[in-house]
C-alpha positions in Angstrom: 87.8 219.7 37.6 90.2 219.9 34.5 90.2 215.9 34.5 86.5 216.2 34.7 85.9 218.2 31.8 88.1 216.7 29.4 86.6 213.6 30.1 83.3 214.8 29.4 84.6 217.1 26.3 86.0 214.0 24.6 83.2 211.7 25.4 81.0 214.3 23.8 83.4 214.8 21.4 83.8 211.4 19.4 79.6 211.0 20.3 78.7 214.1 17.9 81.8 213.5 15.6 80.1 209.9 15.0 76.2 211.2 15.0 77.7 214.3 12.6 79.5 211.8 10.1 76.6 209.5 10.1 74.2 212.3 9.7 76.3 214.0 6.7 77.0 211.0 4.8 74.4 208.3 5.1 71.1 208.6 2.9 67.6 209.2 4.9 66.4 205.6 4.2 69.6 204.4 6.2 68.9 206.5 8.9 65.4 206.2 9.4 65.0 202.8 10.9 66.9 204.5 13.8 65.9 208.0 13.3 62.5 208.4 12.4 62.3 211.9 12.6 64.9 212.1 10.0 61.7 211.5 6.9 60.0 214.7 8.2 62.7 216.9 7.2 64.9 217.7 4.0 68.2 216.0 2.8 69.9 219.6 3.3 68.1 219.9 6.6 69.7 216.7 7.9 73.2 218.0 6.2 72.8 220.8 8.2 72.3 219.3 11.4 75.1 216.5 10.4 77.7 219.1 9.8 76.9 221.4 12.8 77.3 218.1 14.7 80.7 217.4 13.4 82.2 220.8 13.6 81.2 220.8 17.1 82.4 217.6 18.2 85.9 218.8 16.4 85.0 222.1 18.6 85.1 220.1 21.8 88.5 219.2 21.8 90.7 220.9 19.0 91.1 224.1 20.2 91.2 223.1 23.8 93.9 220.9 23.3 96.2 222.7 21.2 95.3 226.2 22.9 94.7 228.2 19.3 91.4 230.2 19.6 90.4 228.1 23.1 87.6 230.3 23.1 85.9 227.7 20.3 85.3 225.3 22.7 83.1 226.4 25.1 81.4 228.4 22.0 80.6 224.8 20.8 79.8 223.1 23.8 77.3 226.4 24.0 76.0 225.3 20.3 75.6 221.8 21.1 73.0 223.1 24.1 70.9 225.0 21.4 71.1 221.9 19.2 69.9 219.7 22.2 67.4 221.8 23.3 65.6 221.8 19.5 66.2 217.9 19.2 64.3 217.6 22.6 61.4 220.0 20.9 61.7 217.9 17.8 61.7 214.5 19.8 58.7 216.5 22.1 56.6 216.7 18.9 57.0 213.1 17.8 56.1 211.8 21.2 59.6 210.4 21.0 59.9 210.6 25.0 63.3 208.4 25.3 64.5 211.0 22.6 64.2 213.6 24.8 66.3 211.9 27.9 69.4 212.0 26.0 69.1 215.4 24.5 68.7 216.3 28.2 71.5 214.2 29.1 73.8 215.0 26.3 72.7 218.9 26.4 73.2 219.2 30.4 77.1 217.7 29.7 77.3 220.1 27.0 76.6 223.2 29.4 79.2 221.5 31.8 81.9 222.0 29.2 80.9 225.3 28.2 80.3 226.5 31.7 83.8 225.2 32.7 85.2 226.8 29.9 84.5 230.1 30.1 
């Protein structure tokens, strides 16, 4: 089960520390051609999300693998389900239904990790 869920923590892992970078650095008329959504919110909004998406992807492994505050990774495996589960309302909205497959994909990995975890 241990082989298991660092595989999945560091799949997720370098997956949201890519979308987080991308999201935090590119402008909105780079991402939109692929992210549609991205026009219907704020620069700071997309930041936001860009960041959270970083820190948790650092979340996933970091403190798992050097074992200072462990508790942080299953606290952002946790996060990346609430993040998931809004991007799938988001997507929902849009009628962006293939959208929604990989927030449930990507969120039901997430709850793995942070159900291993604790």
């Amino acid at each position: 089960m241990n082989i298991a869920l660092w595989v999945v923590q560091i799949l997720l892992g370098v997956a949201f520390l890519g979308a987080g970078v991308m999201k935090s650095t590119k402008s909105k008329e780079d991402l939109a051609p692929k992210m549609p959504w991205v026009n219907d919110y704020s620069l700071g909004t997309l930041r936001l999300v860009g960041v959270t998406e970083l820190l948790a992807g650092i979340g996933l492994i970091l403190p798992w693998a050097t074992g200072i505050a462990p508790i942080l990774t299953p606290l952002a495996a946790s996060g990346l389900v609430v993040i998931m589960v809004l991007a799938a309302v988001v997507h929902a909205r849009r009628k962006e239904y293939p959208g929604i497959a990989t927030n449930v994909v990507l969120g039901a990995l997430a709850l793995f990790v942070a159900l291993g975890r604790f």
